[in-house]
C-alpha positions in Angstrom: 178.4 17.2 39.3 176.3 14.4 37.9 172.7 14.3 39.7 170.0 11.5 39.5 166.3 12.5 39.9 164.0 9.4 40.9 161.1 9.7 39.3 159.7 6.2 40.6 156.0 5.3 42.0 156.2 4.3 45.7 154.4 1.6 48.0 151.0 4.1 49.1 151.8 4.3 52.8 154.1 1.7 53.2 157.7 3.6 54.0 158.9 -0.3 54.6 158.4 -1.5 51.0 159.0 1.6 49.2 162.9 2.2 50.4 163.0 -1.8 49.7 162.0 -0.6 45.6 164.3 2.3 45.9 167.4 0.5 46.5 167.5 -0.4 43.4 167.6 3.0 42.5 170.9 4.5 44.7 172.5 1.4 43.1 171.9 2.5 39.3 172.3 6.3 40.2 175.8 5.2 41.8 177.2 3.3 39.0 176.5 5.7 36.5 178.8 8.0 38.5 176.0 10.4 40.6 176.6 12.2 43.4 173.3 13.1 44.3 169.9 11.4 44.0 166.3 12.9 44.7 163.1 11.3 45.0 160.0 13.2 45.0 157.7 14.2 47.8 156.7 12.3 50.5 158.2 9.6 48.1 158.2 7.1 51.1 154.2 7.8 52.0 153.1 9.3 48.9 152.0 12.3 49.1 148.0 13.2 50.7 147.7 16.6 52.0 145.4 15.3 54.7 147.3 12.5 55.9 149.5 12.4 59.1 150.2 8.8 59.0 153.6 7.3 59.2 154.6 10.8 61.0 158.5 10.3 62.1 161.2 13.0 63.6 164.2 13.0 62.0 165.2 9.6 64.3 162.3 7.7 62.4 162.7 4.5 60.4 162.6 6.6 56.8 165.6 8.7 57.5 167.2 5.8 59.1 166.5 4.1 55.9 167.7 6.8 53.5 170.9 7.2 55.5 171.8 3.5 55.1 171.1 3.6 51.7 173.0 6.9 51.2 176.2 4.9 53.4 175.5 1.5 51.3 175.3 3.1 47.6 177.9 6.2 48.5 175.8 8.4 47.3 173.8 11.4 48.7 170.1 11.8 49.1 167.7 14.1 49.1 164.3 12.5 50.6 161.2 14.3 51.8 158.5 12.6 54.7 156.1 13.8 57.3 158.1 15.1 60.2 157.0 15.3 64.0 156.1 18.7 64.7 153.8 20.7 67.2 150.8 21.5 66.8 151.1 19.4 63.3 153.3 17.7 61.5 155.6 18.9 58.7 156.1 18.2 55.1 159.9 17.7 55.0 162.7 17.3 52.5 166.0 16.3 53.8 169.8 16.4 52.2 171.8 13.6 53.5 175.6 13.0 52.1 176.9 9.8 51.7 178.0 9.1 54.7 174.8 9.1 56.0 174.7 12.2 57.6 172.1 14.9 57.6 173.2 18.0 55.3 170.0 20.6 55.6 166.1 19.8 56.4 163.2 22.5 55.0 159.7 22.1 55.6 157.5 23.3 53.3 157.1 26.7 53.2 154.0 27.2 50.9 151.5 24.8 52.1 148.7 23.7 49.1 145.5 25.2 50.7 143.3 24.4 47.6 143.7 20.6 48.8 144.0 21.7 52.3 147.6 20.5 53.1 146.9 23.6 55.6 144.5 21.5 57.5 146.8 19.4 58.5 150.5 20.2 58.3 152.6 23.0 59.5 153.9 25.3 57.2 158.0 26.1 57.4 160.0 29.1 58.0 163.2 29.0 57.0 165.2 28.1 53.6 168.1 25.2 53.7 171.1 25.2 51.9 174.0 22.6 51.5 177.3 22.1 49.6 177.7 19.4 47.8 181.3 18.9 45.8 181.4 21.9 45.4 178.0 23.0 44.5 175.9 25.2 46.7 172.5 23.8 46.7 168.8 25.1 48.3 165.9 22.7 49.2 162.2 23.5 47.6 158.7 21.8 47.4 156.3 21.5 44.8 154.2 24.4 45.3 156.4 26.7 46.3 157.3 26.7 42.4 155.1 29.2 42.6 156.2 31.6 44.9 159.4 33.3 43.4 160.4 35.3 46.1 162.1 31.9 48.2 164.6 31.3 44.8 165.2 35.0 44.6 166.6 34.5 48.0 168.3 31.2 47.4 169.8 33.9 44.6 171.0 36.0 47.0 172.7 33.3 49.3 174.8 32.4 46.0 173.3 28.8 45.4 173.8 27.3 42.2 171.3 24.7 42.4 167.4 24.2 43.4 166.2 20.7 44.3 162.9 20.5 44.6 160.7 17.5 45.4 157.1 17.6 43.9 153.7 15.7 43.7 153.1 17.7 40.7 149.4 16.4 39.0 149.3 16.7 35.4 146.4 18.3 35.2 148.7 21.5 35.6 151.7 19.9 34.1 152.2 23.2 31.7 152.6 25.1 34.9 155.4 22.7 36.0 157.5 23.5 33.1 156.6 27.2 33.1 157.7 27.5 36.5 161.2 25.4 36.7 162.1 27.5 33.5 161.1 30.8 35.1 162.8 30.1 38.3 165.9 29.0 36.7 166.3 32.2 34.2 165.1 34.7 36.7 167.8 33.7 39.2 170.4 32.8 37.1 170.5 28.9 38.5 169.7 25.4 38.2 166.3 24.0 38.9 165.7 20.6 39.5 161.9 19.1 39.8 161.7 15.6 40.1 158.0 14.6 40.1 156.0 11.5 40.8 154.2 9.5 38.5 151.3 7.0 38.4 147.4 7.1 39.5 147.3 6.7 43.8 144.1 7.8 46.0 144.8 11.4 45.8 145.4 12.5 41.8 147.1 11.5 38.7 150.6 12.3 38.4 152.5 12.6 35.0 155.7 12.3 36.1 157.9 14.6 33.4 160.9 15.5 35.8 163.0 18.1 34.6 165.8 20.1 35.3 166.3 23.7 33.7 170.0 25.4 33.2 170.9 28.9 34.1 169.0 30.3 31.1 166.0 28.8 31.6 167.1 26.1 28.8 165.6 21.8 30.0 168.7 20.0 29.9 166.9 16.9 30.9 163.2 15.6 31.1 161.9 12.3 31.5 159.1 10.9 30.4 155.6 9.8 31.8 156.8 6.5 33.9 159.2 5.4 36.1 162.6 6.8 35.1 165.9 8.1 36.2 166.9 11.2 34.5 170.2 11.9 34.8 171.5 15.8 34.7 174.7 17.6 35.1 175.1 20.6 37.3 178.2 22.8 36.6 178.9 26.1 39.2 181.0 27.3 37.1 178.1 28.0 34.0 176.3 29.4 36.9 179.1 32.3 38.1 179.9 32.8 34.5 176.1 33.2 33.5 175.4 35.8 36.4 179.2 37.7 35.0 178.3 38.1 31.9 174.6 39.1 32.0 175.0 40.7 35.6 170.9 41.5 35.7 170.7 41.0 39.8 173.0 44.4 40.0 169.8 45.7 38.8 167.6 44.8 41.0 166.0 48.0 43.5 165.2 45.9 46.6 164.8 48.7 49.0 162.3 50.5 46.2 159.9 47.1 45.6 159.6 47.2 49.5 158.6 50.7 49.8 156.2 50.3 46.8 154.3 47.4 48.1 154.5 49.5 51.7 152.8 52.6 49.5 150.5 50.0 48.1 149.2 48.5 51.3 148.7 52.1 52.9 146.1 52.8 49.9 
């Protein structure tokens, strides 16, 4: 399956303008034959840990807007905004298909304390997974790249693929890379971080999307500006990877449980 990660600048809070420079980009992702295009976090607002404006539920004007461009451009979408929640809101990524309709939502799980995302969103629960064509797919957000245990369960739920949204700054940019590669050859799968770019109110953003193969190998990496970078993801390569190196038959769940249980009692 041919994928398409956005790594384009938005409109600072202005969800209006920034789908209007997106279009743009569902219309070259579709002609070169993608299936799927992602944008990067809070790609519509631009990301600010602190901020709560332009809060929608999943009825809002953004997902409206990334479903008629999904039905326009035939092409699915994976978007990420601040959802509605009580007692605050959530950072959000959402799958739709190309039809417009809504495949998987997952709020961020690992919210970024050191910038105080905690202050003022809600952190999520649960993991999401979709199938697209064929390929089993999980949802992740920027710093949860740093928490492996959420791929190693993506693992177990047999998805091929991570997508994962990201205001990554590039003052940590090695730690990007580190962590898509890690991710990828630890479980075996395909890990997709498509980053923003540019100099907004909050940091300075290097952009370098990448997407890592079952081995840990970048297949694709863009550069420091705007850019599509265009990937392939292949199930197959990922059932025949996890076949012929069958390292999660090895794992000792039960025993890393009762360890960090001995552990805690000390």
């Amino acid at each position: 399956m041919r994928c398409c990660s956005a790594q384009v600048s938005g409109v600072w809070e202005s969800p209006d303008q920034t789908l209007e420079k997106a279009e743009e980009c569902f219309s070259r992702a579709a002609r070169s034959g993608a299936a799927l295009i992602s944008f990067p976090e809070q790609f519509t607002t631009g990301w600010d840990p602190r901020s709560t404006k332009n809060t929608e539920d999943l009825t809002g004007e953004i997902v409206a807007g990334f479903k008629k461009l999904a039905k326009k451009h035939a092409i699915a979408v994976i978007g990420s905004f601040r959802e509605t929640f009580s007692p605050k809101p959530r950072n959000t990524a959402i799958a739709i298909s190309r039809n417009g309709e809504i495949l998987a939502t997952y709020a961020k799980i690992h919210l970024f304390t050191p910038g105080n995302e905690d202050q003022a969103f809600t952190p999520g629960n649960e993991l999401a997974t979709f199938t697209l064509e064929g390929v089993h797919m999980g949802l992740a957000i920027c710093y949860d790249l740093r928490f492996p245990e959420i791929f190693r369960l993506y693992r177990r739920e047999g998805v091929h693929a991570v997508i994962v949204p990201a205001a990554w700054p590039q003052s940590r940019l090695r730690h990007w890379e580190l962590f898509i590669q890690s991710r990828a050859a630890e479980n075996q799968m395909y890990v997709a971080g498509v980053n923003t770019t540019g100099t907004n109110p909050v940091d300075q953003y290097a952009g370098v999307s990448m997407t890592a193969d079952p081995h840990g190998t970048i297949i694709a990496r863009a550069g420091a500006g705007n850019e599509l970078l265009f990937y392939e993801i292949d199930p197959r390569f990922v059932e025949r990877v996890r076949r012929e190196f069958p390292v999660d038959n090895d794992r000792r769940d039960a025993l890393y449980g009762s360890l960090m249980e001995k552990r805690q009692e000390k």
